[in-house]
N, CA, C and O atoms as CSV, one atom per row, in Angstrom:
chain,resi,resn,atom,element,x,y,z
A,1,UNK,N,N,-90.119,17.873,133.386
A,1,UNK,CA,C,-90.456,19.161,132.800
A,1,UNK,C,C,-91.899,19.121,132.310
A,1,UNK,O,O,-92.348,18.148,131.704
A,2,UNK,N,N,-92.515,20.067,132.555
A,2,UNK,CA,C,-94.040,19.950,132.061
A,2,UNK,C,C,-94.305,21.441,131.253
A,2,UNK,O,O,-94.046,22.614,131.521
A,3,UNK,N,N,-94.950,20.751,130.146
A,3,UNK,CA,C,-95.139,21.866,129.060
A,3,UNK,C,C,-96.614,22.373,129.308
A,3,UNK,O,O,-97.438,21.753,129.981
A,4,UNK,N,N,-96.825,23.495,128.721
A,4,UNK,CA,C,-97.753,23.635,128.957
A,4,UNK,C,C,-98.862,22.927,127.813
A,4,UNK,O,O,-98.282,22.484,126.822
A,5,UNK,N,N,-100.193,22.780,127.810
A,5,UNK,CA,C,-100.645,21.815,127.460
A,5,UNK,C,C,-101.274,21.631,125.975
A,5,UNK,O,O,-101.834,20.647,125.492
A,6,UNK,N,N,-100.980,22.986,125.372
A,6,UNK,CA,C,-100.971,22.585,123.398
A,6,UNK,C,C,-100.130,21.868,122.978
A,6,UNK,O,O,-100.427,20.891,122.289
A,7,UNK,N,N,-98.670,22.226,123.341
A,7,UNK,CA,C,-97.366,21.284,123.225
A,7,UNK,C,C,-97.734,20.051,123.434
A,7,UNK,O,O,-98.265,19.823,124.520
A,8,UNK,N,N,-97.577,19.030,122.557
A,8,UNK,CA,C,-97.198,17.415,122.246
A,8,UNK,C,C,-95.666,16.911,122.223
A,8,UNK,O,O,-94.897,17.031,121.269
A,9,UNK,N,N,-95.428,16.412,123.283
A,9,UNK,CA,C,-94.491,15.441,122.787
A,9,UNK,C,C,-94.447,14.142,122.455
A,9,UNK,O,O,-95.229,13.445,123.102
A,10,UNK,N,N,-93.887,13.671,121.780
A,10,UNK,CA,C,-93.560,12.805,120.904
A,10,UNK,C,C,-92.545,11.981,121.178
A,10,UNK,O,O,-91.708,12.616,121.819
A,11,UNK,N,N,-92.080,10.447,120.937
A,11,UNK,CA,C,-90.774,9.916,120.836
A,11,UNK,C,C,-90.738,9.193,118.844
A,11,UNK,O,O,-90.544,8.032,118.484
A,12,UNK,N,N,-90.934,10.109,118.205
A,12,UNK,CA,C,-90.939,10.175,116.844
A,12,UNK,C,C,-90.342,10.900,116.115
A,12,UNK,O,O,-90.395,12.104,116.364
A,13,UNK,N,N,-89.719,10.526,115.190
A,13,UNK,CA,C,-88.797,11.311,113.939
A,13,UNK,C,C,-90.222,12.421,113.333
A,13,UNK,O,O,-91.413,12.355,113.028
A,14,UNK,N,N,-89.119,13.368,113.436
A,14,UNK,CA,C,-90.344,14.802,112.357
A,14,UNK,C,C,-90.254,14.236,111.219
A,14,UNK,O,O,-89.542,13.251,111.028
A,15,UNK,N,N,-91.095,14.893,110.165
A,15,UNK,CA,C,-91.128,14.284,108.737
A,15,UNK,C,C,-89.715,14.929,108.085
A,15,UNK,O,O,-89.072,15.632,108.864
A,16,UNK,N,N,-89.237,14.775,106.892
A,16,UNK,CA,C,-87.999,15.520,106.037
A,16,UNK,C,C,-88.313,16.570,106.160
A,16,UNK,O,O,-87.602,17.318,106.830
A,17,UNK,N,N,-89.259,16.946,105.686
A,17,UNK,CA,C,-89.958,18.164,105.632
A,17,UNK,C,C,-89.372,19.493,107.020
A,17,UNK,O,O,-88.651,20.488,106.960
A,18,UNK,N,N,-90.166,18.796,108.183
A,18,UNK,CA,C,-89.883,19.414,108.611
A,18,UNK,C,C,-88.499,19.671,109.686
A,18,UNK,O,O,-88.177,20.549,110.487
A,19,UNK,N,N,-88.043,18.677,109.312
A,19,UNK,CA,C,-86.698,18.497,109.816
A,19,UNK,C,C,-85.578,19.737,109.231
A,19,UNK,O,O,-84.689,20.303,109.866
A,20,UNK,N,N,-85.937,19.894,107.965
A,20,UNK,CA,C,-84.826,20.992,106.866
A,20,UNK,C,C,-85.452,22.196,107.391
A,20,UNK,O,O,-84.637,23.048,107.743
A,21,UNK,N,N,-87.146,22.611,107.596
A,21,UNK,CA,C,-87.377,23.731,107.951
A,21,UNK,C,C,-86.876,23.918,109.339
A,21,UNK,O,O,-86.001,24.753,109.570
A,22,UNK,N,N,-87.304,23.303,110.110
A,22,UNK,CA,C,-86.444,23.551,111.479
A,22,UNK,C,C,-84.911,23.766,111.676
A,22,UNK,O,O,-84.454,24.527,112.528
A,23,UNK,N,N,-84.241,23.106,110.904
A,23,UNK,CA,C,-83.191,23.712,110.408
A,23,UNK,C,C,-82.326,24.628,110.005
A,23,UNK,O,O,-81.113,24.775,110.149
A,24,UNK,N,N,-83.515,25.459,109.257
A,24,UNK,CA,C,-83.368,26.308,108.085
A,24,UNK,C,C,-83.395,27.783,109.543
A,24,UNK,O,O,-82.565,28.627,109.880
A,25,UNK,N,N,-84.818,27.427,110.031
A,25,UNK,CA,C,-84.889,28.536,111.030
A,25,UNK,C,C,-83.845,28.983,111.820
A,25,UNK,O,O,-83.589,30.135,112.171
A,26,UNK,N,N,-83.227,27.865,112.080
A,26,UNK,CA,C,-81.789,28.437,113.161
A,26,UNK,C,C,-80.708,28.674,112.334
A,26,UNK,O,O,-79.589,28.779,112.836
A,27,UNK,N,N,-80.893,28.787,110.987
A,27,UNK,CA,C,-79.648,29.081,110.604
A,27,UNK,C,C,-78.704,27.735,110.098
A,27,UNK,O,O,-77.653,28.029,109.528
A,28,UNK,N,N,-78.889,26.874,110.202
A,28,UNK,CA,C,-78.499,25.585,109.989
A,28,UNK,C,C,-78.107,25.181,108.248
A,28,UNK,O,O,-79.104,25.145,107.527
A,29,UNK,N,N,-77.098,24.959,107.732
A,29,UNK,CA,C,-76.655,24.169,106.600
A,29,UNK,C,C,-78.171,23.369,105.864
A,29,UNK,O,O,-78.899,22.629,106.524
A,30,UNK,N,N,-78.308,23.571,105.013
A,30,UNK,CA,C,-79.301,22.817,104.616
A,30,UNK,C,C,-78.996,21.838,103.489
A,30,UNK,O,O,-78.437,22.285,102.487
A,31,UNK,N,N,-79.244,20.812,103.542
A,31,UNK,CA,C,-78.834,19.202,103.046
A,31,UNK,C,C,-79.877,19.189,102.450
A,31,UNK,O,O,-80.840,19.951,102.542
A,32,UNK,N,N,-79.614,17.796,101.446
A,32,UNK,CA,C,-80.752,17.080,100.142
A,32,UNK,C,C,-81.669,16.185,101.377
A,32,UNK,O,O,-81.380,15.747,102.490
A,33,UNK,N,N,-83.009,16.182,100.459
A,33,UNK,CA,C,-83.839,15.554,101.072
A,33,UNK,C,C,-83.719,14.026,101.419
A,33,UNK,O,O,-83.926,13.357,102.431
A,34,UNK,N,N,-83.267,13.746,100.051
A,34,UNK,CA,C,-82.740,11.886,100.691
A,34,UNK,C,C,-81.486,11.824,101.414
A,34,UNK,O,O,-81.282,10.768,102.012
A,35,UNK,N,N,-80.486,12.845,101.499
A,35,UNK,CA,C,-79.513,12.631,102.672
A,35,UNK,C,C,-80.576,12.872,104.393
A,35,UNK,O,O,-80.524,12.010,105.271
A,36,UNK,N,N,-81.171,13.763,104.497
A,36,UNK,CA,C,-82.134,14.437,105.639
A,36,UNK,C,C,-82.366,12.897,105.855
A,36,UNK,O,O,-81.692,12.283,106.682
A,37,UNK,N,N,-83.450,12.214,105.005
A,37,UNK,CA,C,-84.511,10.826,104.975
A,37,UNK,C,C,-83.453,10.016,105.506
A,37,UNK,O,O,-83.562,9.676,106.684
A,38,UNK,N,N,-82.306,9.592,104.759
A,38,UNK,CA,C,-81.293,8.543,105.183
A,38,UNK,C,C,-80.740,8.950,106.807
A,38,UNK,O,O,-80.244,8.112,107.560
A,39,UNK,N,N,-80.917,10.253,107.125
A,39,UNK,CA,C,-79.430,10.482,108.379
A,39,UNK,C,C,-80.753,10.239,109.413
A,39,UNK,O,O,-80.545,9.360,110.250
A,40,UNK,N,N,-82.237,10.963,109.483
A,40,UNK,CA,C,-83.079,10.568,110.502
A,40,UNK,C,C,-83.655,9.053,110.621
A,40,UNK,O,O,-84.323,8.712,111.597
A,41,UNK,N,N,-83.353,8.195,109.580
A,41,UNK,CA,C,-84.112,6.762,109.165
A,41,UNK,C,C,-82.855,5.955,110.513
A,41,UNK,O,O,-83.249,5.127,111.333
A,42,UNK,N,N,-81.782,6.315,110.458
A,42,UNK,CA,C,-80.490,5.994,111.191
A,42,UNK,C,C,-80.306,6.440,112.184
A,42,UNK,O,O,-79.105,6.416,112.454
A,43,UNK,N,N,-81.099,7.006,113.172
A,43,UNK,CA,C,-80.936,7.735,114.060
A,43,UNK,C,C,-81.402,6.577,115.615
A,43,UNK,O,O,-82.561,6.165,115.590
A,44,UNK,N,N,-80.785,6.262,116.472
A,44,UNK,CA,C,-81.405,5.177,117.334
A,44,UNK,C,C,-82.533,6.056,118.479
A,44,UNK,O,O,-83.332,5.485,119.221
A,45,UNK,N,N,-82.343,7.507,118.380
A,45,UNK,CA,C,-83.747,7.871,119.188
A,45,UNK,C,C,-84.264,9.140,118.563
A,45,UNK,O,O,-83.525,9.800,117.833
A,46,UNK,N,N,-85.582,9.534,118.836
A,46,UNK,CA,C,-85.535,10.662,118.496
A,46,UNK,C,C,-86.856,11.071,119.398
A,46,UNK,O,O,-87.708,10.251,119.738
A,47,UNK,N,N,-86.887,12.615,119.761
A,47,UNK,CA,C,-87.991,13.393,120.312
A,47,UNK,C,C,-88.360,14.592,119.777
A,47,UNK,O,O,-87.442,15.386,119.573
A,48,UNK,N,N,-89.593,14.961,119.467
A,48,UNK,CA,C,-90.242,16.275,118.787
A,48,UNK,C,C,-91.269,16.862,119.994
A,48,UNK,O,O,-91.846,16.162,120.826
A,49,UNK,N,N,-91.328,17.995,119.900
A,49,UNK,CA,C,-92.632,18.694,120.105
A,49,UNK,C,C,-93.080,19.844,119.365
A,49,UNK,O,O,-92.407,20.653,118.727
A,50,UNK,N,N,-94.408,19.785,119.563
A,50,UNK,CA,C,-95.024,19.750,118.409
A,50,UNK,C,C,-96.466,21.115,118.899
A,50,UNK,O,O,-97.456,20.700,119.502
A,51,UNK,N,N,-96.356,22.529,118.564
A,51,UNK,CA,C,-96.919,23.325,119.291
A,51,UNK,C,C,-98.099,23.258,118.210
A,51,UNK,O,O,-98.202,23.911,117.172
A,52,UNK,N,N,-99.301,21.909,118.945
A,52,UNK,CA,C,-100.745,21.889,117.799
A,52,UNK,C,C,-99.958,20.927,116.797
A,52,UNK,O,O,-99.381,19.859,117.000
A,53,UNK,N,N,-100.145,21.709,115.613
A,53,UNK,CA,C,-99.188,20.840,114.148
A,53,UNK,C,C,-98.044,21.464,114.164
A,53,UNK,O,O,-97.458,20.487,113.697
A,54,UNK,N,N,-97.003,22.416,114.319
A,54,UNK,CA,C,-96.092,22.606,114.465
A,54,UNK,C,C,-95.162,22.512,114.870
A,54,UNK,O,O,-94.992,23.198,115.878
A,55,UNK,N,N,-93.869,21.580,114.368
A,55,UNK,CA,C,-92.760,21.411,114.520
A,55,UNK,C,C,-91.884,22.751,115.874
A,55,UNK,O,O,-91.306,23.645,115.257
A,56,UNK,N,N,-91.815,22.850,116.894
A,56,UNK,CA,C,-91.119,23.683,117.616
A,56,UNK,C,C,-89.393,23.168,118.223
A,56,UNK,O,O,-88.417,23.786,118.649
A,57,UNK,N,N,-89.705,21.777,117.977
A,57,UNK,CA,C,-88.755,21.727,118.746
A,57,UNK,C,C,-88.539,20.032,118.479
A,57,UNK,O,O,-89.405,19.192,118.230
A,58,UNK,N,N,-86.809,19.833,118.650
A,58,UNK,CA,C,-86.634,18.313,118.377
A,58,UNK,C,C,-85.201,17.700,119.048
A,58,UNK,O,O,-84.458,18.594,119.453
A,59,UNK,N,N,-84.808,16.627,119.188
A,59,UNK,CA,C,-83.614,16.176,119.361
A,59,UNK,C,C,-83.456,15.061,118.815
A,59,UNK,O,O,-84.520,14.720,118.298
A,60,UNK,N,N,-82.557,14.225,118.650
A,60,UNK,CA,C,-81.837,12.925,118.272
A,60,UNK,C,C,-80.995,12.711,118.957
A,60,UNK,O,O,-80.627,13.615,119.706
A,61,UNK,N,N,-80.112,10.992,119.002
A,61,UNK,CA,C,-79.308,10.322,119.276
A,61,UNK,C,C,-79.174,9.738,118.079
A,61,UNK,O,O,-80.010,9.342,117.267
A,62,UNK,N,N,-77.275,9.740,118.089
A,62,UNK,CA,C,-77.297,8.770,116.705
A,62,UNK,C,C,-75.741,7.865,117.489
A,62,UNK,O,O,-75.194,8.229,118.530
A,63,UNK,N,N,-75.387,6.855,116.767
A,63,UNK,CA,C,-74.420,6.265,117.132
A,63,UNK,C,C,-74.386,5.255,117.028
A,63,UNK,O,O,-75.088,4.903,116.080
A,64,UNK,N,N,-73.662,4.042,117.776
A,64,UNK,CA,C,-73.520,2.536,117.297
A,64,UNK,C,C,-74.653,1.800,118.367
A,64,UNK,O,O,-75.064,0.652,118.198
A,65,UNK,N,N,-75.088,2.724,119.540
A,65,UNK,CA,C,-76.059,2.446,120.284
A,65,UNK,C,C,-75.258,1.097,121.444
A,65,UNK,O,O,-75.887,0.448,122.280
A,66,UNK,N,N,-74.061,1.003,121.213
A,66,UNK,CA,C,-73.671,0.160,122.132
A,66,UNK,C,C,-72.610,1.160,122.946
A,66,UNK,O,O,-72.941,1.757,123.971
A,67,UNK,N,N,-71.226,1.258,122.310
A,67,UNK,CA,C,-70.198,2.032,123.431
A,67,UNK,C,C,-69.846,3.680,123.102
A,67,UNK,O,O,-69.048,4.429,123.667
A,68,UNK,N,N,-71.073,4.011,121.582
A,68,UNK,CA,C,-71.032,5.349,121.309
A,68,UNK,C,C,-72.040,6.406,120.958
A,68,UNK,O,O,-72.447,6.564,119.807
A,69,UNK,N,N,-72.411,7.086,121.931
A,69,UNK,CA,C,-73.922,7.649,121.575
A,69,UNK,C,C,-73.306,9.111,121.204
A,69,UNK,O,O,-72.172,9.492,121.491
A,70,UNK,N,N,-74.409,9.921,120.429
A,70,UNK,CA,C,-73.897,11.445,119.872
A,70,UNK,C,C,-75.425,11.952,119.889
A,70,UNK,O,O,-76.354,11.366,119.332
A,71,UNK,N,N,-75.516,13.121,120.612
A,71,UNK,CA,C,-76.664,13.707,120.864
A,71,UNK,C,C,-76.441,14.785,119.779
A,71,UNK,O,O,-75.503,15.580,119.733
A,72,UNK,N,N,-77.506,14.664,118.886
A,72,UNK,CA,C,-77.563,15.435,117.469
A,72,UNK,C,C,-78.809,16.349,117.498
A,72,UNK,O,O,-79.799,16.109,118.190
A,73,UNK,N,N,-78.686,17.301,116.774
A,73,UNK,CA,C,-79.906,18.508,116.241
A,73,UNK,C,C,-80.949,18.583,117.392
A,73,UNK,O,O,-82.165,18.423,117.292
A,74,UNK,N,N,-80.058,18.922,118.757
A,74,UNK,CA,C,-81.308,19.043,119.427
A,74,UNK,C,C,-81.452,20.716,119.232
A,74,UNK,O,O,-80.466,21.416,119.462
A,75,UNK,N,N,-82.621,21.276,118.833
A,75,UNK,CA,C,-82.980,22.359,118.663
A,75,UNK,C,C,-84.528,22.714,118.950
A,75,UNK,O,O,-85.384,21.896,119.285
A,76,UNK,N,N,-84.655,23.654,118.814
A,76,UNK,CA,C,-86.016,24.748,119.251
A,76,UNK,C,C,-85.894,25.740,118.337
A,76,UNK,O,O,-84.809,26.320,118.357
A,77,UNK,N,N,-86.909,26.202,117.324
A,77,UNK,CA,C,-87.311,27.086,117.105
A,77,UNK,C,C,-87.290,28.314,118.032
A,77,UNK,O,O,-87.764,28.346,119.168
A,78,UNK,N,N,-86.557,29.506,117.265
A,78,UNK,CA,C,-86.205,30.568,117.648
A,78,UNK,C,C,-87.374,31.375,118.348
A,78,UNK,O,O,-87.061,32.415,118.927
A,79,UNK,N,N,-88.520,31.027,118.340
A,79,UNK,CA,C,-89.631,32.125,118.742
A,79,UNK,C,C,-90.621,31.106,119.806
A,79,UNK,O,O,-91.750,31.298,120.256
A,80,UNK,N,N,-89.675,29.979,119.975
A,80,UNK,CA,C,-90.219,29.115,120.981
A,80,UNK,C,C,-88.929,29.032,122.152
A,80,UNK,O,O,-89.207,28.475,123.214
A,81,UNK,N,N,-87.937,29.420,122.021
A,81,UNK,CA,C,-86.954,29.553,123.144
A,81,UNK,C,C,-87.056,30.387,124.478
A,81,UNK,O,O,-87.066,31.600,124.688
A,82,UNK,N,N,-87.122,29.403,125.211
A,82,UNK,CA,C,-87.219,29.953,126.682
A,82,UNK,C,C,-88.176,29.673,127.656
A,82,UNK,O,O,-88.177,30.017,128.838
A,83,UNK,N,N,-89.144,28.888,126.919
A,83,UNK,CA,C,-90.211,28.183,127.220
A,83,UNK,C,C,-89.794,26.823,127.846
A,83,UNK,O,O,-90.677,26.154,128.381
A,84,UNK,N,N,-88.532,26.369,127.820
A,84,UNK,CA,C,-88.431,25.296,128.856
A,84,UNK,C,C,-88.381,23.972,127.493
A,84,UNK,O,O,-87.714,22.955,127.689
A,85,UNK,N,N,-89.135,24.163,126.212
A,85,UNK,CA,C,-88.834,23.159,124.844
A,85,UNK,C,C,-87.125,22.405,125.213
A,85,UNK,O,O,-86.751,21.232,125.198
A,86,UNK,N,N,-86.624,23.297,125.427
A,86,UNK,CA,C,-84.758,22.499,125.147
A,86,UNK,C,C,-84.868,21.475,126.387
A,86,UNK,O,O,-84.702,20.331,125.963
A,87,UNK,N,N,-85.021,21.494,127.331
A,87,UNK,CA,C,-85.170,21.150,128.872
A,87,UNK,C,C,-85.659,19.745,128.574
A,87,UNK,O,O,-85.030,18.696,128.710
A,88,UNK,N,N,-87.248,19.974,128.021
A,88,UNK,CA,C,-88.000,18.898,128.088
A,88,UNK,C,C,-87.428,18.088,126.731
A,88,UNK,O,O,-88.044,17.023,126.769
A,89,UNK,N,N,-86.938,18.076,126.067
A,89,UNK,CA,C,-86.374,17.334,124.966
A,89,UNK,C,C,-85.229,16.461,125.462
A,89,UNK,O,O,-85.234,15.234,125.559
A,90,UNK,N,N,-83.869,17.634,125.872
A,90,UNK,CA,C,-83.258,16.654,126.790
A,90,UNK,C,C,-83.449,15.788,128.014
A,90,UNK,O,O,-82.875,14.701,128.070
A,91,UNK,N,N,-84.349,16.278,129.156
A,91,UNK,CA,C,-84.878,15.263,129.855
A,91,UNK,C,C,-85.254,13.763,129.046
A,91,UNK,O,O,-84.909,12.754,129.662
A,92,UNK,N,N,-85.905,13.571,127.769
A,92,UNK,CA,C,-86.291,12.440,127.074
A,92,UNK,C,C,-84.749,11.790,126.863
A,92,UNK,O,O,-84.466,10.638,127.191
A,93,UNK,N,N,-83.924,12.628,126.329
A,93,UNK,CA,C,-82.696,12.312,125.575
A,93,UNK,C,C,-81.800,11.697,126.650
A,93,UNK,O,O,-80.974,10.843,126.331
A,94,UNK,N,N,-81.932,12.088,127.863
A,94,UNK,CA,C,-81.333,11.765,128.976
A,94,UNK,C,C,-81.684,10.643,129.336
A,94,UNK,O,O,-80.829,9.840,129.711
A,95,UNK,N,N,-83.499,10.195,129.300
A,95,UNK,CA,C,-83.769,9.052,130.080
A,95,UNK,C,C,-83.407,7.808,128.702
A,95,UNK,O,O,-83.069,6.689,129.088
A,96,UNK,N,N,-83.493,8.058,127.142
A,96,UNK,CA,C,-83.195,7.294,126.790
A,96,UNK,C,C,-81.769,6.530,126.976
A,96,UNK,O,O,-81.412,5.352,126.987
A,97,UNK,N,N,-81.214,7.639,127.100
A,97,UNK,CA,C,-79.423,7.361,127.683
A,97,UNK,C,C,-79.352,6.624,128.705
A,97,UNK,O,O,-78.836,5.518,128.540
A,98,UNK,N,N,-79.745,6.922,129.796
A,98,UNK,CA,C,-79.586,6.218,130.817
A,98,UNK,C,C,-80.081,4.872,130.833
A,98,UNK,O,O,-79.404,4.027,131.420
A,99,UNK,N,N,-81.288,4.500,130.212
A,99,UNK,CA,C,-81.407,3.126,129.974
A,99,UNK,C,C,-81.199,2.277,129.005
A,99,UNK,O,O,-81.767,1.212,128.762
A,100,UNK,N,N,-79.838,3.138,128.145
A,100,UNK,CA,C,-79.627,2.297,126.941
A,100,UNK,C,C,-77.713,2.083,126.898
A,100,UNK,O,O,-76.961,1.284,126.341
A,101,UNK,N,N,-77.594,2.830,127.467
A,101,UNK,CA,C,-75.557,3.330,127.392
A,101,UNK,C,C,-75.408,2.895,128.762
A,101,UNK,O,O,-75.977,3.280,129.783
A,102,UNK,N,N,-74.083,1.575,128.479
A,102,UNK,CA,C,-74.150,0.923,129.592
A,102,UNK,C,C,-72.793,1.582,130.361
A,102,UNK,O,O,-72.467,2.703,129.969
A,103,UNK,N,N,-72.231,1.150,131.102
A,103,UNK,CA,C,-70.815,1.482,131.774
A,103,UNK,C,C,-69.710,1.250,130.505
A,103,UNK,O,O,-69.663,0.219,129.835
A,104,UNK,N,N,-69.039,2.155,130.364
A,104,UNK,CA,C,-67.772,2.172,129.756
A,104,UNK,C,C,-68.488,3.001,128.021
A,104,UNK,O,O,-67.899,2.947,126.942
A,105,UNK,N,N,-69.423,3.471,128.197
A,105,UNK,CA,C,-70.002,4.067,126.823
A,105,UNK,C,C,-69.479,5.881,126.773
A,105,UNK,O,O,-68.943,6.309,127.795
A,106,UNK,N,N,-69.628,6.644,125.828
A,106,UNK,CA,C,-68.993,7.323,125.778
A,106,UNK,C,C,-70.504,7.972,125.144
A,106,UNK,O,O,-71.319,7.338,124.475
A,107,UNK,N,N,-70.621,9.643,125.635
A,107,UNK,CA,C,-71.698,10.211,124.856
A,107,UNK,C,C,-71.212,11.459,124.393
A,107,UNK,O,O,-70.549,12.072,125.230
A,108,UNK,N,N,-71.350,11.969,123.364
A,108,UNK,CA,C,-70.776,13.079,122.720
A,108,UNK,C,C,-71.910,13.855,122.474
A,108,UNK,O,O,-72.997,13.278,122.449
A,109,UNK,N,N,-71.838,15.377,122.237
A,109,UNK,CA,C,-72.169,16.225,121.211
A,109,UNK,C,C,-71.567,17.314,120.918
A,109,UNK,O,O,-70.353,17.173,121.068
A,110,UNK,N,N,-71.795,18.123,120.642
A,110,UNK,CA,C,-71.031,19.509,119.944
A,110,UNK,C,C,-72.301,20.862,120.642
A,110,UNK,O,O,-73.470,20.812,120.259
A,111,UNK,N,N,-72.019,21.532,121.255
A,111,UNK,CA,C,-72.693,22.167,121.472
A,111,UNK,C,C,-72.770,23.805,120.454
A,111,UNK,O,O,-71.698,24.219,120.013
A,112,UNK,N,N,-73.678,24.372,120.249
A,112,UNK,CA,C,-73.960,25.496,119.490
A,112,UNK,C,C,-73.021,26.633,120.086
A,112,UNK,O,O,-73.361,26.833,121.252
A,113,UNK,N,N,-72.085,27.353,119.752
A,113,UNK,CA,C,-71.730,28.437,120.982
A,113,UNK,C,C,-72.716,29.357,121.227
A,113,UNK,O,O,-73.521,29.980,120.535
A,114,UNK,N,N,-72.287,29.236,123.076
A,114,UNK,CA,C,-73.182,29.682,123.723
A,114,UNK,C,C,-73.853,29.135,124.354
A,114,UNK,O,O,-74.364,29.763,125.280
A,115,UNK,N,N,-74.183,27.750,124.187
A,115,UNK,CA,C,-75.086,26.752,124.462
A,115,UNK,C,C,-74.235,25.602,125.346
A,115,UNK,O,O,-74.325,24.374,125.365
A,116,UNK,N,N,-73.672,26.213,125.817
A,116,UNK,CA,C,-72.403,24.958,126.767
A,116,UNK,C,C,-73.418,24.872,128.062
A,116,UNK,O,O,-74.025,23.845,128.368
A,117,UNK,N,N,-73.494,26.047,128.730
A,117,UNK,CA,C,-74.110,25.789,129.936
A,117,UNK,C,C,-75.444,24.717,130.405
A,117,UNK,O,O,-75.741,24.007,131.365
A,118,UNK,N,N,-76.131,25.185,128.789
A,118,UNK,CA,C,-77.310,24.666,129.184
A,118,UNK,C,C,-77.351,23.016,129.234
A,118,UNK,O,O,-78.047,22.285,129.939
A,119,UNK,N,N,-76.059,22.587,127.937
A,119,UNK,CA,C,-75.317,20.821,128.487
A,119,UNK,C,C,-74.852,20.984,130.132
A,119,UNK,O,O,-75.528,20.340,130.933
A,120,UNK,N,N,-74.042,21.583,130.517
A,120,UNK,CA,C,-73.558,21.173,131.265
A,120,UNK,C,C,-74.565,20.638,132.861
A,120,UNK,O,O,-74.421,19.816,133.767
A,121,UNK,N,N,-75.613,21.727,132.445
A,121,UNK,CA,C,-76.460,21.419,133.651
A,121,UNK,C,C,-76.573,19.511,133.682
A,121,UNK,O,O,-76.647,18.772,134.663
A,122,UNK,N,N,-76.551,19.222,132.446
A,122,UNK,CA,C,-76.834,17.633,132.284
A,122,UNK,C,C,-75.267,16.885,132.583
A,122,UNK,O,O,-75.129,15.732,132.174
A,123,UNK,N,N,-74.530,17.310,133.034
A,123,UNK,CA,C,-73.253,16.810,133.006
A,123,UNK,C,C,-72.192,16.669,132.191
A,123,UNK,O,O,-71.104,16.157,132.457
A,124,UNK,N,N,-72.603,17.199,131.082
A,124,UNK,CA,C,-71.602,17.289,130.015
A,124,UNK,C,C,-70.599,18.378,130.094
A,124,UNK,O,O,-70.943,19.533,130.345
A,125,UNK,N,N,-69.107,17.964,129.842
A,125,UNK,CA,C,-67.670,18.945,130.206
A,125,UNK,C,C,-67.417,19.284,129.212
A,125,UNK,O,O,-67.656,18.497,128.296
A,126,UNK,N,N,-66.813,20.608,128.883
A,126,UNK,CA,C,-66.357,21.298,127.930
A,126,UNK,C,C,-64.795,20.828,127.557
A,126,UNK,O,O,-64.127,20.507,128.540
A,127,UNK,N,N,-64.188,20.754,126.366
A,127,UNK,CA,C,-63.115,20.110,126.197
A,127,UNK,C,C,-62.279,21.853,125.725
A,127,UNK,O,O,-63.118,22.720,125.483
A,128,UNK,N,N,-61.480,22.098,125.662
A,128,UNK,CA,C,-60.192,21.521,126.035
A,128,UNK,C,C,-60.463,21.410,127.747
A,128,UNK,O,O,-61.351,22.132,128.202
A,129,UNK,N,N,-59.797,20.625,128.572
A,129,UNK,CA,C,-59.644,20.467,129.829
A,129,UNK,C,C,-58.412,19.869,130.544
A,129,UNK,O,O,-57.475,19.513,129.830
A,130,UNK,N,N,-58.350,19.771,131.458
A,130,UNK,CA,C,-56.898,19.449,132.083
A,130,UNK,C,C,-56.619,17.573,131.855
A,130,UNK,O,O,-55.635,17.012,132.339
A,131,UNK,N,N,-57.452,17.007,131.225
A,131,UNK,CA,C,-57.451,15.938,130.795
A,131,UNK,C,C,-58.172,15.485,129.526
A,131,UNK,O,O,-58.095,14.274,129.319
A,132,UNK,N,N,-58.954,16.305,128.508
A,132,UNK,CA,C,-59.130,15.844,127.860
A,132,UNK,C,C,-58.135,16.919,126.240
A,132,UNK,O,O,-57.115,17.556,126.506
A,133,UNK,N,N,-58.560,16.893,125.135
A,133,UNK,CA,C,-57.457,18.211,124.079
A,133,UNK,C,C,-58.848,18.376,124.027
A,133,UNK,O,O,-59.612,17.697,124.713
A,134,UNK,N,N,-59.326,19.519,122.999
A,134,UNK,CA,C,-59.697,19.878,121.963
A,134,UNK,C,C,-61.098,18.835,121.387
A,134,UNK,O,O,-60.953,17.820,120.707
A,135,UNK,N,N,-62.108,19.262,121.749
A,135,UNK,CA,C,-62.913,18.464,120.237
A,135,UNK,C,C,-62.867,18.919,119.312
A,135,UNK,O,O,-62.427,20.046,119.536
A,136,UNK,N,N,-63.118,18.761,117.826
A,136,UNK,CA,C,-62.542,18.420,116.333
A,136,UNK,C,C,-64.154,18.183,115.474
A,136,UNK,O,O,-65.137,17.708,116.043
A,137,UNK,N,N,-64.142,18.496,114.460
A,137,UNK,CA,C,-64.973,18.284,113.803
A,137,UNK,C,C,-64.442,18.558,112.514
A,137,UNK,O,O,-63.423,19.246,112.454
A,138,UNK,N,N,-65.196,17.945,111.020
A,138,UNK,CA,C,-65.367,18.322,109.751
A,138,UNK,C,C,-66.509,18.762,108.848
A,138,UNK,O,O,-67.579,18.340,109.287
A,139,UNK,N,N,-66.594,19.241,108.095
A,139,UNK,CA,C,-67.658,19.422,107.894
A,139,UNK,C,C,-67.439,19.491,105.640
A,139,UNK,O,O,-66.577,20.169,105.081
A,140,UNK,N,N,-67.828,19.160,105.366
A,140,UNK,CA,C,-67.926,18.540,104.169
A,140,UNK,C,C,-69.423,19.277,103.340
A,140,UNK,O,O,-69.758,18.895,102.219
């Protein structure tokens, strides 16, 4: 995927900072700053881009990095969508996967509704299915 050429990408954690605002923009739950600091400090990958100095767009991997990966907060700023940002984030998120999650690993995420298709282009199946139940979540 090729951005056009103000866009920076990055294989770097955003600051707290702007991790809660990016957040905040989509509508997102907003958490304490040392939970934010602790959950990205723990994260085994991460990718930003960055339109100039601005935070537009980001993803993570979090997990045990051996038989369980979870593709987390990949998002884009609302007034940067459609520009191809989600694409080129997961392309990164993808190649880290592929050279880190060996045979028999399992990769999860939760997709936003609405936002199934744009996983699936990457291979990811929607659950309930004729073999798998229901994914599940809590939220606290």
């Amino acid at each position: 995927m090729t951005l056009p050429n103000h866009f920076q990408l990055k294989l770097a954690s955003p600051s707290v900072d702007e991790f809660l605002a990016l957040r905040a923009k989509v509508g997102w739950q907003g958490v304490a700053d040392n939970i934010a600091r602790a959950s990205l400090d723990n994260s085994l990958f991460h990718v930003v881009i960055y339109d100039d100095v601005k935070l537009v767009g980001m993803g993570r991997v979090i997990g045990d990095g051996i038989m369980y990966f979870y593709i987390q907060d990949v998002v884009v700023d609302p007034d940067y969508q459609g520009l191809g940002i989600g694409a080129a984030l997961m392309e990164q998120v993808e190649n880290y996967l592929s050279n880190t999650a060996k045979e028999g690993s399992t990769i999860g995420l939760l997709a936003a509704k609405g936002k199934e298709a744009f996983y699936a282009r990457y291979g990811y199946i929607e659950r309930p299915n004729t073999s798998l139940g229901n994914g599940m979540c809590k939220f606290i």
